[in-house]
N, C-alpha and C positions, 0 to 999 in steps of 0.2 A: 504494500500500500504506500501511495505517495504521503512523505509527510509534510509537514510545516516546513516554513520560510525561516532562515536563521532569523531568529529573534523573536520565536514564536509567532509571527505575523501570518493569521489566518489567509491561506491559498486561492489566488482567485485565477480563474479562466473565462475568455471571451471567447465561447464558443459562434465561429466566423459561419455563416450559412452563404458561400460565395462557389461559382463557377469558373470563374475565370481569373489570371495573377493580377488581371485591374481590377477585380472587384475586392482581390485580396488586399493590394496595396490599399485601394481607401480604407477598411474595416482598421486595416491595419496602424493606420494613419488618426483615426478616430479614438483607436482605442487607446495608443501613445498619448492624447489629447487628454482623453475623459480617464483612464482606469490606468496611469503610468505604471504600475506594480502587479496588472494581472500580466499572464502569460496569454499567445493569443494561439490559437489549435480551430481545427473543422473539427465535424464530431467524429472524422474517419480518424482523427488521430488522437483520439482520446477512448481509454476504458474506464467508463463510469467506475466499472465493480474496485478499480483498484486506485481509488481517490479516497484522499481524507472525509472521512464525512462531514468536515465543517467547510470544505472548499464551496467557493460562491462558484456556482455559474453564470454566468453572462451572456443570452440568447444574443447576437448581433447579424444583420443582415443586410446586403448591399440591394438597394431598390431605385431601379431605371425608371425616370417619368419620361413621359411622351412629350412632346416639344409643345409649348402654347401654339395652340389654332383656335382665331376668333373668339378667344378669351378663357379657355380651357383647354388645360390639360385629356385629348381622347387617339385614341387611335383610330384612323380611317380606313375606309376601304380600299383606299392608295396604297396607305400601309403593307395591306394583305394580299394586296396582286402583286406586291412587291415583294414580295415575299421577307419583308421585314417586320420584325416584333419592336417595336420601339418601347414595350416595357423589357424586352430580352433581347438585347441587340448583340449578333453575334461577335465573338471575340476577340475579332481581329479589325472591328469598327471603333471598339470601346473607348480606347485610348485618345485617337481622336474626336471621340463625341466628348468626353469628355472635358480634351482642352478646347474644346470651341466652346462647349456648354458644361461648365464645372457644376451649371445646378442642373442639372438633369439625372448625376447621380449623386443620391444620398443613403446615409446610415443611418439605419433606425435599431434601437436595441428592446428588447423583451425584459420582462419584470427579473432579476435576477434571483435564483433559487439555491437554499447549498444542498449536494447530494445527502443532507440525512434526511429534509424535507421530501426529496424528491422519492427517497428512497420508502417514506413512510405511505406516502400519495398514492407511489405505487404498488403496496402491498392489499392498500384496500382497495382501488380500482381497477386492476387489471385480473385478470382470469391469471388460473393454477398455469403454471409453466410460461408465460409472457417474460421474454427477456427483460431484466433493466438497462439493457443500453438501448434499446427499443424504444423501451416507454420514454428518457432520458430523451432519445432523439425526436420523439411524437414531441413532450410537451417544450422541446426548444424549439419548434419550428412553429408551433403553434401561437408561444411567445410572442416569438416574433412576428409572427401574422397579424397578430390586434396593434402592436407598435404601429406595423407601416398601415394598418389601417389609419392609423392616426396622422398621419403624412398624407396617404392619398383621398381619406374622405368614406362618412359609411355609406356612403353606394356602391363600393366598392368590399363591402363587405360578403364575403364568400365563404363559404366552408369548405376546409379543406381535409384530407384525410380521411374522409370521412368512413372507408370503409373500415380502415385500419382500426380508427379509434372504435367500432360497435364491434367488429370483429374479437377485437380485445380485452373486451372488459366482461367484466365477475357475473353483470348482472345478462349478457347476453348470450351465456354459454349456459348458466341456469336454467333460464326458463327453456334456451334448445334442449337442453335435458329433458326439463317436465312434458314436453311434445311429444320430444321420441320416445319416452316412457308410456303416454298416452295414444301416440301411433305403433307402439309395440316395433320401433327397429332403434337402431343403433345412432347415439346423442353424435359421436362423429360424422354420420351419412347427412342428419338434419341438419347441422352447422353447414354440413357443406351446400348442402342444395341450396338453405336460407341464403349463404353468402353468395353463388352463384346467382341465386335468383337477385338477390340485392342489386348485384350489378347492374342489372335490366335496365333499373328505373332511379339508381341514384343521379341526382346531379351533380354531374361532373365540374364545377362553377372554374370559370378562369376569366382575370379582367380582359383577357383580348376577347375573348369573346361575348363579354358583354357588352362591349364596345362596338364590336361587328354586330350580334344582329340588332343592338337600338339603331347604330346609324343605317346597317340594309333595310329592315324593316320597316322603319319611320315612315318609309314611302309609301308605306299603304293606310296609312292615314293624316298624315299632314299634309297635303293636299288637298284633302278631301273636307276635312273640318277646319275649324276654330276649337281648341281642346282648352277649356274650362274648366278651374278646381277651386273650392272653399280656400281660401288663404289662410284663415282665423281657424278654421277645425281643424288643417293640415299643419300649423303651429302647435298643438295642444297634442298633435300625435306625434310629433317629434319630439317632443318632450318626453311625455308617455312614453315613446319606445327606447329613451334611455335605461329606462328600468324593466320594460319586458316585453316580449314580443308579443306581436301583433300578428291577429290573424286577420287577411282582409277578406272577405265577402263578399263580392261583385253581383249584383245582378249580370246578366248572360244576355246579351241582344246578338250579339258581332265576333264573328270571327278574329276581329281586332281590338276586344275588350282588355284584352290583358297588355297587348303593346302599349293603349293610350293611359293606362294606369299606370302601366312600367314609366312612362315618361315623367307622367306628371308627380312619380314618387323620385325619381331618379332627377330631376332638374331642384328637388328640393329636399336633395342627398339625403336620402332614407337608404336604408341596406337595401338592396334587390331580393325581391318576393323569390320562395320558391315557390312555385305553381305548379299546384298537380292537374294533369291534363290528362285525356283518353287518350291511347296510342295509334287511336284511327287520324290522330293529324301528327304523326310518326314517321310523317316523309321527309325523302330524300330529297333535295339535300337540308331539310328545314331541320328536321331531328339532331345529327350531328352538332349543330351549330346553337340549335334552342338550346341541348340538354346542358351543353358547357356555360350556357345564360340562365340554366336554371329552372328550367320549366323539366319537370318531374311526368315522363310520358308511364302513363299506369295502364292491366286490364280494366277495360268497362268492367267485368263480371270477375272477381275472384273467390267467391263465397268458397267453392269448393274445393278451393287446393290450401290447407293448412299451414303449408310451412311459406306458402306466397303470403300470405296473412300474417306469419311471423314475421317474417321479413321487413312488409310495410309497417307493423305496426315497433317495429325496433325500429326503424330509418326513423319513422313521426316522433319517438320518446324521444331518440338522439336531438331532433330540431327543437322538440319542446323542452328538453334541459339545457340547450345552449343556447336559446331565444335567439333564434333567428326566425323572420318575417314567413309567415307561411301564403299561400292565396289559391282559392279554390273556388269553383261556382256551385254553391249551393244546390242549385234547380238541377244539376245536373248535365244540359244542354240547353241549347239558346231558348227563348220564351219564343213561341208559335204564335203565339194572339197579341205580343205586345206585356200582358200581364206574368208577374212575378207565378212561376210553376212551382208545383208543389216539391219541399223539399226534399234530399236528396241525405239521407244519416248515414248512411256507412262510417265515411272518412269523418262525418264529426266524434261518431263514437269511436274510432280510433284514438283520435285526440284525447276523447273523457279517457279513455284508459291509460294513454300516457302518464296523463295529469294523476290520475288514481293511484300510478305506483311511481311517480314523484313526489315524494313529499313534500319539497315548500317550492314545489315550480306552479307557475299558472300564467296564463296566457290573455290578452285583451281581444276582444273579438270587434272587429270593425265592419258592420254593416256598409255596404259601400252600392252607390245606385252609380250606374252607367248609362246615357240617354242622349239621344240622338235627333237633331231636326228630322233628318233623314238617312235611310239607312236604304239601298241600292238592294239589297241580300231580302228585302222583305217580300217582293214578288216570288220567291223561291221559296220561301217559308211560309208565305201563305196560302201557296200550292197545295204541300206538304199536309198543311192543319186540313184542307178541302181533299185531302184522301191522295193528291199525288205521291210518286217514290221520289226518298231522299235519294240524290247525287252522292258516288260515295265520292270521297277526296282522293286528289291524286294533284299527282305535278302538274297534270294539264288543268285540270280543275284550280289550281293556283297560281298561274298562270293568266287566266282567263279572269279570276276575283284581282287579283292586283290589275291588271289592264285597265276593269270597270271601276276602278278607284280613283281612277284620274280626274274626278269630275268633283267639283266643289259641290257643300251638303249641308253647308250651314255649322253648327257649332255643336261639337261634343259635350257634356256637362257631367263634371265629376263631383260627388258631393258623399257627402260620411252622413251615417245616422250615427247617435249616442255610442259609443265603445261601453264595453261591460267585461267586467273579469267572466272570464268561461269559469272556473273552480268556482267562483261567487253564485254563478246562474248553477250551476251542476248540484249545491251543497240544497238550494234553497229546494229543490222538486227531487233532491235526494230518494226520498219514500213514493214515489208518484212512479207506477209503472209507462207513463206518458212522460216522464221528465225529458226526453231526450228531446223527441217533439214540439214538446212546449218553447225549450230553449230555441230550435230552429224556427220556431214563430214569431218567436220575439225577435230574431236575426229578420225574417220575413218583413216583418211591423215597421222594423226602424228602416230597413230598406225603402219600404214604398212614401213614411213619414219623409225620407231627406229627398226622393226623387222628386226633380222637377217641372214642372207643367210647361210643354211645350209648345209655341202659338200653332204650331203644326199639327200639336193631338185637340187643341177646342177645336180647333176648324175641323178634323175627324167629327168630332162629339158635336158641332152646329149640324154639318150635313148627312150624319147618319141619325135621321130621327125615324120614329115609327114608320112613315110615308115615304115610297121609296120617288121622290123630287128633287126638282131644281131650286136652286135660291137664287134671288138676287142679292149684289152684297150688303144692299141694306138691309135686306131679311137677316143676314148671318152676321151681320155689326148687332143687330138686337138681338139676337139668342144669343152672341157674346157679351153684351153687357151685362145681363145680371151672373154672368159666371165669373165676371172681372169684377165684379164687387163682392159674390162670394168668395174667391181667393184674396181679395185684398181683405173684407169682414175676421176669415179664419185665419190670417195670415199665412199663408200659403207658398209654398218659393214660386210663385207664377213665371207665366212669361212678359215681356217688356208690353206692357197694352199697348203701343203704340202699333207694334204689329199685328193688334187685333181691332183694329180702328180705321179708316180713312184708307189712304194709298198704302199705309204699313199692312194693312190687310189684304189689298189685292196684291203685295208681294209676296203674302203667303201664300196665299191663292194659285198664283200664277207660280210658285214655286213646286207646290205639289201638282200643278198641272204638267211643270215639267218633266216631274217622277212618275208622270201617266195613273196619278191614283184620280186626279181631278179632270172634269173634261167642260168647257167653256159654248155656250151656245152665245153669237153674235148677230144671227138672221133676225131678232125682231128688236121693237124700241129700247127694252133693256136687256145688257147682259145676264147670262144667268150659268150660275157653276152648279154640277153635279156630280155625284161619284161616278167615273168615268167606267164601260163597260167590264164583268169580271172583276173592277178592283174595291169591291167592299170589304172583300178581309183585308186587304190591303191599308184602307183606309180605316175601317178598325182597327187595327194594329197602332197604326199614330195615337188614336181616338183611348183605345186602353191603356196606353202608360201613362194616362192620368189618371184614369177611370177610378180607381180605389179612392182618390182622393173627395170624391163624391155619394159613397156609394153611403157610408150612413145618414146622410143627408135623403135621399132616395127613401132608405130605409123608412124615414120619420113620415116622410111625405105617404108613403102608401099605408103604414100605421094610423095617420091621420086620416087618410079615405076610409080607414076598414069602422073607425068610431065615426062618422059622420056617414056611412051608411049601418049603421048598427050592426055591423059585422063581428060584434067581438062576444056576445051570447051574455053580455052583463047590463044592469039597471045603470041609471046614469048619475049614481051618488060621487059625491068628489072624488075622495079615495081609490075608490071601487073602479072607475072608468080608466082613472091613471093607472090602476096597473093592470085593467087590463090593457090600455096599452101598450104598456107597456112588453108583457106576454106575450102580444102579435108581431112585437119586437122582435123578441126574443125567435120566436116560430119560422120569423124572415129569415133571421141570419140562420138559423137551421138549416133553411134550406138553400143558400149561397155557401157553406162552408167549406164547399172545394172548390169554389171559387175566388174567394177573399179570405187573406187573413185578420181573422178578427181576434182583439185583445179577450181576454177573461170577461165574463157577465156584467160583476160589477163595472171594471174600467170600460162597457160597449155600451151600461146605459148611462154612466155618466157623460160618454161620450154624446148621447142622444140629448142627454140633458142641455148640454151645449148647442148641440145644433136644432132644439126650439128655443132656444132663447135668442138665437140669430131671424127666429121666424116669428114667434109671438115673446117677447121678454115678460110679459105679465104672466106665463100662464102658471105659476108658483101659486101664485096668489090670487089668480080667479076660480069659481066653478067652472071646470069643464063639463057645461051640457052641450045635447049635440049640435047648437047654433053657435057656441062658442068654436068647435071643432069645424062647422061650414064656413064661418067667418074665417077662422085663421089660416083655411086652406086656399080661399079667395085672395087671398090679402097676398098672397105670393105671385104678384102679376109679373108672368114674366119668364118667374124662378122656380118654375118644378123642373127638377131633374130626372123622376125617376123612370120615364117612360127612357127616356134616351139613355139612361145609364143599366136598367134593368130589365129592356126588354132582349136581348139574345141572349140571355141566359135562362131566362122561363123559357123561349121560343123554344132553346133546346132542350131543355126535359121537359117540353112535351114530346116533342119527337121519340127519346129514351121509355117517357111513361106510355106513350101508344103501343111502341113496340113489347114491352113489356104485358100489360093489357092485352093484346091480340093476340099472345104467347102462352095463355092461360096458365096452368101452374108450373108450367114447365121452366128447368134452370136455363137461362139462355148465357151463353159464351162472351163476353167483354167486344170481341174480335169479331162476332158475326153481328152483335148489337151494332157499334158502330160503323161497319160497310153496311147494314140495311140501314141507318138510321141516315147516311148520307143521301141514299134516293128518296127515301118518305121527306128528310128536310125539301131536298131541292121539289119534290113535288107539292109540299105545304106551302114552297115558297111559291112558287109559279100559280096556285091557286088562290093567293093572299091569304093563307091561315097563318102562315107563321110571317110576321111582321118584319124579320130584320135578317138579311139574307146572309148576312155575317155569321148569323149562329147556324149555317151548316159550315162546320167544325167538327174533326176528331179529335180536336183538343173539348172542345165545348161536350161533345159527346161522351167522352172519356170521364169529366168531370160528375157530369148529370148519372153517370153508369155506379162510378164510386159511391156517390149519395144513393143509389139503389141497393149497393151493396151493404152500405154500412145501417141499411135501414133492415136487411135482411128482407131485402125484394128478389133476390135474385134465386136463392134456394130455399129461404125460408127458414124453420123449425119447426121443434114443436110445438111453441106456443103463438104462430106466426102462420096465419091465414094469410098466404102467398097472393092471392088471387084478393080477396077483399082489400089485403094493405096494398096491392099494386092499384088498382081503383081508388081507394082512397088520397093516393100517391097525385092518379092525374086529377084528380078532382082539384086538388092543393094546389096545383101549377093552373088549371082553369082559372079557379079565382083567383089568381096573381094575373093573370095574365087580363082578366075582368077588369081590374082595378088600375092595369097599366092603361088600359083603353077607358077606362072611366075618365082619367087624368089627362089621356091626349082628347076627350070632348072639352073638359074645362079648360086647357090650354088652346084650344081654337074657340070658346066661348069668352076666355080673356081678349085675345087679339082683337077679334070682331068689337068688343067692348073700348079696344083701342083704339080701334081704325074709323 
């Protein structure tokens, strides 16, 4: 063993992490500077096992910056057809990069450790048999990896090593054990597959190519938008993720969700998300080049291979003990309709299990909305929701998407809902076999609370009304003014009214007429826009990513029809009529709940309570009898919503409910309900029974099927008259659907009273 320095003076080493004798001389040079008395060695020239155990070590490392261009340090794509790395410039360049540009390379050094520390670290982290010059060599490189983060910036922050350090430690050879004990073979065969399989899908992160695909890829959307972010919420998360990571949460529209988020985190140096992604966008040559930027390509489906499951959920522990940024889409795959899909838990309950068997880690969860004036990919998607096949992806297929990206689109919009500790939401629905669920609704909630209403989706929400017509645009300047005073009322993140007013309106107008969802008639005295042929799902899709923002509004309005026709089966005493109102309340969202997500009872009627006090403020304090209930539903000239906001969603379960009903008690199949339910829509639509030609949807249908299912219409029980509750079922949606048409007479009984 080495010992001490004559004079007893405890032994120090800068161990040098360099490639090259110029990277040696700076390290060299540096450490003369700062440590005169240590000795300077790489780690090839050093054995841990036979050093004093008070010797310090000293992680140091020589780090090449890229040259300023246009006011930051990045590497280009010049760079890369150059076949030069200007953070790893080859060896026989260095010397003179360096005398021309002395700051281009610098020394950064790592926290300094002495081998008894290191030795102790490593007895409780690493796995039986793990060398200590191994581990010695892992956590000096690693040292020094957070130093030069500290030089280059955390958007540069990356994980490295990553297979080495899960591979290695105590806690990931255990539970391989408890596996291969449970799959009855051998804890070495499972380590190895788990590690082989790891490989698949780790991200490989390196800064040249994070560098590469932001500046390749940027092309397919900065052209195309204006990209918009909260400044003041994206402050508060920078902060926050000095102390822990952050999971972001994206709503799903675009192919290019994650690049316009990557930017807007990466221009206000935040570490780079890792993104786990399906490996159907796995191609060539996009994969190579994502996976070293980060984006984590996974199975869609891995339920039934166990050690692929071990694998992912050790890779997810490792990023939640070293809080690095995580980013995934909830929904699963893009929204078909526009509206937030239902959530997707697998991968979050991986996470709760992380966090489960880390003890003081936890994680902040960042609802994040993505939303778009326009979005090109929507004709494809709206195909799809009307029963078309998806296009699978391929080169040509991406090829073909970046080409149609060249065309400006108006303005991307990035915004956060409330962040919340994930362990915090997990502890609280602890006991709740729905806890997981719940949590993903509350991620759901904040999502649709922060997204933004765009002058693109009122004008959907003006010209998709029950009647399938034309407006002129003064017609749709006043169906937009009382929704610009109820988003200005609620405070709302609206859009700029100016573009839903005067000439700012018919450049919306004439903007989605350029997207071919709007079509313009100019043969008689006045202009007049309509939804242009084929494209009402199209134009719903704009019209839905507002939609939620209306929908308990809706709500009240048809609760109020249901007491002002006596629909509620109560006397009209104070108390007594408010709740049953309330109840008919409660009955609505029942039957929307795979359609919206709605907060707990209490916080949906507090919420209701709120939105009559925007429509009658007294009603606290007067009798509601039923002229009170006529008056206050009168008094909304103008401003009902809910025919427009709630009619294709009854349209479609009625469609679900007929077929069901004509099916007598028989179980009918998910998959054969909505391919019939797409002819009966389109032929209810052609005969004007079903009002809103948007709701033939097999997203719509899909929805209206789960609410069958979970009402136990579909097979029934024993205590579940299939055939009576399927009748009772369409009965339900009749009189929704009564009440939506009740409301478009007083709505044309208001105008006429205007005009």
């Amino acid at each position: 063993m080495a010992g001490r320095k004559a004079g007893g003076q405890v032994p120090a080493i800068v161990l040098a992490e360099v490639r090259t004798s110029c990277e040696r001389e700076a390290v060299a040079e540096w450490a003369a500077a700062t440590h005169p008395e240590a000795t300077l060695r790489t780690l090839g020239e050093v054995d841990p096992d036979g050093l004093d155990p008070d010797t310090s070590l000293i992680p140091a490392r020589a780090v090449w910056l890229p040259p300023v261009r246009r006011g930051e340090r990045r590497v280009s794509m010049a760079d890369v057809l150059a076949l030069s790395n200007p953070r790893r410039p080859m060896a026989f360049r260095q010397s003179a990069i360096r005398n021309r540009a002395p700051d281009r390379l610098r020394v950064v050094a790592g926290e300094a450790a002495t081998v008894d520390d290191l030795r102790t670290r490593h007895a409780s982290a690493s796995a039986e048999g793990e060398s200590f010059a191994s581990y010695v060599a892992l956590q000096a490189s690693l040292s020094a990896e957070r130093a030069e983060r500290q030089l280059v910036g955390d958007r540069y922050k990356v994980p490295r090593l990553v297979a080495e350090q899960i591979g290695s430690s105590a806690r990931f050879r255990t539970n391989a054990a408890k596996l291969a004990a449970e799959l009855g073979r051998p804890a070495a065969a499972v380590v190895a597959e788990a590690t082989d399989k790891m490989s698949t899908f780790v991200a490989t992160q390196s800064r040249l190519m994070d560098d590469v695909f932001s500046s390749t890829f940027r092309a397919l959307y900065e052209r195309t938008w204006t990209v918009s972010a909260d400044l003041d919420t994206l402050g508060k998360l920078r902060t926050l993720n000095k102390t822990h990571g952050l999971i972001f949460l994206p709503s799903h529209r675009s192919y290019v969700d994650t690049l316009v988020l990557s930017e807007i985190l990466r221009s206000h140096d935040f570490p780079p998300n890792l993104v786990l992604g399906g490996n159907n966008l796995a191609l060539w040559p996009l994969a190579p080049i994502a996976r070293r930027a980060g984006v984590i390509f996974i199975r869609r489906r891995f339920g039934g291979d166990p050690v692929y499951k071990f694998a992912m959920r050790s890779y997810l522990s490792f990023i939640v003990e070293k809080r690095f940024n995580l980013e995934w889409y909830i929904e699963g795959g893009r929204s078909r309709t526009g509206k937030l899909r239902p959530p997707k838990l697998g991968l979050l309950s991986y996470v709760v299990d992380a966090l489960a068997n880390l003890e003081n880690a936890d994680m902040m969860v960042v609802p994040t909305s993505i939303v778009y004036d326009q979005l090109h990919e929507i004709g494809a998607i709206a195909r799809e929701s009307a029963g078309g096949t998806k296009k699978p992806e391929s080169v040509t297929w991406l090829l073909k998407y970046a080409k149609a990206q060249r065309t400006y689109m108006g303005e991307a919009r990035v915004r956060f809902g409330e962040p919340f500790s994930l362990r915090e939401a997990i502890d609280k629905v602890a006991d709740d076999p729905a806890g997981l669920e719940k949590v993903a609704f509350t991620v759901m909630d904040e999502i649709n609370a922060a997204t933004p209403i765009s002058a693109t989706s009122l004008a959907g929400f003006a010209l998709l009304g029950a009647g399938d017509r034309a407006y002129t645009v003064a017609e749709i300047e006043t169906i937009l003014a009382p929704l610009l005073d109820y988003i200005d009322a609620r405070g709302l993140p609206g859009p700029d009214p100016s573009l839903c007013r005067g000439l700012g309106l018919q450049t919306t107008l004439r903007e989605l007429e350029t997207a071919k969802v709007l079509q313009r008639f100019t043969g008689g005295p006045d202009t007049v826009w309509s939804i242009a042929p084929n494209s009402h799902a199209i134009a719903a899709y704009y019209r839905n990513g507002a939609l939620h923002h209306f929908v308990d509004r809706a709500i009240v309005e048809v609760a109020l029809l249901a007491a002002l026709d006596g629909d509620l089966g109560h006397d009209h005493e104070h108390e007594t009529m408010l709740a049953a109102a309330q109840e008919e309340a409660l009955r609505i969202r029942d039957l929307l709940k795979f359609e919206f997500f709605f907060p707990t009872k209490t916080e949906f009627l507090h919420r209701l309570g709120g939105e009559v006090d925007l429509i009658a403020p007294e009603w606290r304090t007067v009798t509601p009898s039923a002229e009170w209930f006529h008056n206050t539903l009168l008094s909304t000239s103008g401003a009902l919503f809910a025919r427009r906001t709630l009619q294709p969603f009854f349209d479609a379960q009625l469609v679900v409910a007929q077929l069901l009903v004509s099916g007598g008690a028989a179980a009918l199949g998910k998959e054969q309900v909505i391919a019939d339910g797409l002819g009966l829509g389109r032929q209810l639509a052609l005969q004007g029974v079903v009002r809103s030609q948007d709701s033939v949807s097999t997203e719509l249908y899909d929805a209206a099927y789960r609410l069958a299912e979970n009402r136990r219409l579909i097979s029934g029980g024993d205590d579940v008259d299939v055939v009576s509750a399927r009748t009772a079922w369409l009965a339900e949606v009749e009189q929704m659907r009564d009440r939506l048409a009740r409301i478009a007479a007083i709505e044309v009984a208001q105008e006429e009273a205007l005009s």
